[in-house]
C-alpha positions in Angstrom: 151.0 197.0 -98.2 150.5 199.0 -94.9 147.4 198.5 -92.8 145.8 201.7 -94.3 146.1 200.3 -98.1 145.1 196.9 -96.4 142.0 198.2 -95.0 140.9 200.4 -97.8 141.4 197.3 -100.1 139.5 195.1 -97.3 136.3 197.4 -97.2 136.4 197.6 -101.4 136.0 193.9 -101.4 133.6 193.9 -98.6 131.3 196.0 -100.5 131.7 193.8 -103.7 130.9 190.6 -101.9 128.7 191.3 -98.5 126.9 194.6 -100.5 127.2 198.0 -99.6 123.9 197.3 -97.4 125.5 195.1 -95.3 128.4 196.9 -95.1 127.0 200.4 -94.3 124.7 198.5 -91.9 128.0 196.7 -89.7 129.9 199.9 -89.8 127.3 202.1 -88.5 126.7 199.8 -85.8 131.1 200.8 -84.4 131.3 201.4 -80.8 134.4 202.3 -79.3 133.9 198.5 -78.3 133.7 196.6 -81.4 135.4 199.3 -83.5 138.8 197.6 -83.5 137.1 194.3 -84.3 135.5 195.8 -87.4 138.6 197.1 -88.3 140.3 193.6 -88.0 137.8 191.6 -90.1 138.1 194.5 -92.6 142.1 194.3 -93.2 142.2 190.8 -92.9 139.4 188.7 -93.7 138.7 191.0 -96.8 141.7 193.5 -97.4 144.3 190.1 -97.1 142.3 187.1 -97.5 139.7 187.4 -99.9 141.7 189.9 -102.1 144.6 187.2 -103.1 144.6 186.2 -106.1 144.4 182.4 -105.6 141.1 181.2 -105.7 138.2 183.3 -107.4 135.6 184.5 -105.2 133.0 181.9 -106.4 135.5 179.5 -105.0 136.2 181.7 -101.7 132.4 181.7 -101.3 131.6 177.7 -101.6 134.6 176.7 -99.2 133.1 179.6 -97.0 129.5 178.4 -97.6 131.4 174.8 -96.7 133.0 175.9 -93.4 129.5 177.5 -91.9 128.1 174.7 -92.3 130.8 172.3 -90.4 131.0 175.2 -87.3 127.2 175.7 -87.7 127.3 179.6 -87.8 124.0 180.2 -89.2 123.9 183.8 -89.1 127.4 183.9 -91.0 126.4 181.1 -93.4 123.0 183.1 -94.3 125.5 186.0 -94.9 127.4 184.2 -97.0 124.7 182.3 -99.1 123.7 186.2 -99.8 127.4 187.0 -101.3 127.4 183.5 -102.6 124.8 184.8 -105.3 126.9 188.2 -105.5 129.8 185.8 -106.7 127.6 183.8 -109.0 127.6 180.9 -107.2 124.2 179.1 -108.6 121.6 177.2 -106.4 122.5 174.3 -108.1 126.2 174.2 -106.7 124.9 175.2 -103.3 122.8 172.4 -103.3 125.3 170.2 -104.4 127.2 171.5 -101.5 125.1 170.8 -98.8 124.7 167.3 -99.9 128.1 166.9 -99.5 128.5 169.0 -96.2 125.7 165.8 -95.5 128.0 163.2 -95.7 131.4 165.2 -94.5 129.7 167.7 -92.0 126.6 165.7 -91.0 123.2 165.4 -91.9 122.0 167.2 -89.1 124.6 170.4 -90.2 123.2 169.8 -93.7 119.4 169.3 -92.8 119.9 172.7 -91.0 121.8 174.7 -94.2 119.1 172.8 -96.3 116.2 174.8 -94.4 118.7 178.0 -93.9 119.1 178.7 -97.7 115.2 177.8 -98.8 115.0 180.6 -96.1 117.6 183.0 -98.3 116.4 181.9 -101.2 112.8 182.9 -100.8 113.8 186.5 -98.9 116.2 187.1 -102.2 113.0 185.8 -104.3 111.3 188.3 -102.6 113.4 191.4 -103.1 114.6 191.6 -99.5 
């Protein structure tokens, strides 16, 4: 696969997971700055890492959730809790999730992702 087919396969699985909101959103915010960047996370996060066929997406999206949580990247792990739901990840698992993140990641890193996805939760309740 050449980085062409690699990105257009990285910004078709971006749009399934993050939303074409999202997506259209971070693309339309390119500068000649962060435009390589975008391009980067594109063809590799999505186009070669989430596209394998290894692990289903619901599984990509808990061990994501997971790792959020242990760096304590809020603003990615609320990003991800959205495309968590995209991937039919219940609230159930995610809860069961962050209680272990309590015991692996802390309870401090779990208290937080605890009040983080009540936050998602009720914004997604919401329709936003």
């Amino acid at each position: 696969m050449d980085e062409q087919q690699r990105y257009a396969a990285g910004i078709e699985v971006r749009r399934e997971v993050l939303g074409d909101t999202h997506v259209d959103q971070a693309l339309s915010h390119r500068s000649a700055f962060n435009q390589e960047f975008q391009e980067l996370i594109t063809r590799y996060a999505w186009g070669e890492i989430w596209s394998r066929p290894g692990l289903p997406r619901h599984t990509r999206s808990l061990v994501t959730l997971a790792m959020m949580i242990a760096l304590g990247r809020t603003e990615e792990f609320r990003l991800h809790l959205r495309a968590a739901a995209r991937n039919q990840v219940t609230r159930e698992e995610i809860k069961e999730l962050l209680l272990q993140s309590a015991v692996y990641c802390g309870v401090p890193a779990a208290n937080s992702a605890f009040r983080l996805a009540e936050q998602v939760f009720a914004e997604i309740d919401a329709g936003r």
